[in-house]
N, C-alpha and C positions, 0 to 999 in steps of 0.2 A: 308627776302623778304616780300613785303606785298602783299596781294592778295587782289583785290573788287569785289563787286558784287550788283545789283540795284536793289532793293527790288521794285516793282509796287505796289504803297498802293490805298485803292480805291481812289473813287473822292474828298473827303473832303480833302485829307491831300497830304503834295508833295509827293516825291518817298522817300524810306532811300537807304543811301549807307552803305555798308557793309564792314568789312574790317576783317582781319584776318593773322596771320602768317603763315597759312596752315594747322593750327590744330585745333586754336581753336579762339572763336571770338574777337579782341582787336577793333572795332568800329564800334557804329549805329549810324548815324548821318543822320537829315533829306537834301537830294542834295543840298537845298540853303543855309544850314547854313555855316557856316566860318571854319568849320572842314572836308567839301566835299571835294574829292576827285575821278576823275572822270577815271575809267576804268572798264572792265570787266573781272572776271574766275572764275568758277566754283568749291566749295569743296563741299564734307561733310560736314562740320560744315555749310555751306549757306544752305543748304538743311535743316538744323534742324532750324534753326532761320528762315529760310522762314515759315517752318509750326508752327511755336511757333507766327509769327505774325499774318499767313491765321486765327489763332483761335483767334487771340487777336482780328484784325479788325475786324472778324465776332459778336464783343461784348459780348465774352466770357473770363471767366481769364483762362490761359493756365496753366496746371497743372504739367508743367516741366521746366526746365531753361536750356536753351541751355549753352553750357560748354564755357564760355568765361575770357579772363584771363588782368587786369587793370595793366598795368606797370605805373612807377613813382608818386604814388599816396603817398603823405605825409600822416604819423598816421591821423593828420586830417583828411586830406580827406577821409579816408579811413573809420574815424569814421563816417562823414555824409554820404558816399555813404551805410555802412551797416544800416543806421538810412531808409535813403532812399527805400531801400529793405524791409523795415519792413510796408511801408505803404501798406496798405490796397485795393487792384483792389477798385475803385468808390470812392475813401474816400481822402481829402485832411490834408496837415498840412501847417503852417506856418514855414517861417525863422526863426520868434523868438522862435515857437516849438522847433525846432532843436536845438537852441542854447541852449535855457535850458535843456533839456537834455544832449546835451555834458557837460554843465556846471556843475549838477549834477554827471557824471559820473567822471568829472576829480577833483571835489573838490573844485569847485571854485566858487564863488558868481556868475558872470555873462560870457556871450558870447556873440561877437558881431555878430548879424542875418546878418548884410552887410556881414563877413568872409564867412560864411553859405553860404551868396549867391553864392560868389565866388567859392565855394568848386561846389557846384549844377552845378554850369554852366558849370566846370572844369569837370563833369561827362562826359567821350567816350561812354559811352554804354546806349544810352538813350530810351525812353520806356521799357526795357528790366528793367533799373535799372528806375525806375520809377521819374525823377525827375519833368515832366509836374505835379507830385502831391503837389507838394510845391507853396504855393501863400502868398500873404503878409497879414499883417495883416487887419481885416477885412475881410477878404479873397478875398481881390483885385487881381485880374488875374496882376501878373509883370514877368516880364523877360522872355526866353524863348530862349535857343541859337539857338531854329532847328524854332523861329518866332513865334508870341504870336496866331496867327491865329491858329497854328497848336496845340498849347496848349490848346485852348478852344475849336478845334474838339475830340481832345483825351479827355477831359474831360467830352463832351458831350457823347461818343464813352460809358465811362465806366457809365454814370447815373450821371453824374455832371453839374452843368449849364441850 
């Protein structure tokens, strides 16, 4: 069974919807992205990811990670979503960052930033896994599944922009 729950983010950004098995968290997704889903119920686990956000909105980096669990995630993915987790609250990377480093880890001359993207986008748990921190080269603000508005208030949110 899945369970939601509507996160109320301040004024700059939409609401997140929250999703979960009952234990623990399997979705943050901003309400107008294409991964929303719209109901309400109340866990534990929303209680903890609410205050893991109250501290993030308030423009501070939250000093715990709420217990959340990513089914069907291919090794790839799975490589950029831990890539992902390693960046830095304020601090951005590139596609092509990412790619080279997986390319480095796997042994292999090159990777292509587009897969990269795709992996990013394919992220459930967003803010939390920080993918708004990934921008293209030159560090052009692109893509954004939860809408690029909301990418350049979180960016502004952490000291970027």
């Amino acid at each position: 069974m899945t369970f939601t729950s509507i996160y109320t983010t301040p004024a700059a950004f939409d609401n997140l919807l929250l999703t979960s098995d009952g234990e623990v968290l399997t979705g943050l997704h901003f309400v107008k992205s294409c991964n929303a889903v719209k109901s309400c119920n109340v866990l534990p686990v929303f209680k903890d990811v609410c205050h893991w956000l109250d501290i993030y909105f308030s423009g501070r980096e939250p000093d715990f990670t709420p217990d959340f669990r990513i089914d069907n995630a291919t090794p790839f993915r799975k490589d950029v979503l831990e890539i992902l987790r390693q960046i830095p609250f304020g601090k951005t990377v590139t596609y092509g960052d990412i790619a080279a480093q997986i390319a480095k880890k796997r042994g292999i001359e090159k990777m292509s930033a587009q897969a990269v993207g795709g992996a990013v986008g394919w992220n459930p748990i967003g803010i939390i896994i920080p993918c708004h921190r990934v921008v293209g080269a030159g560090s052009k603000l692109v893509g954004y599944g939860g809408g690029i508005e909301n990418k350049i208030a979180l960016l502004k949110l952490e000291g970027r922009q």
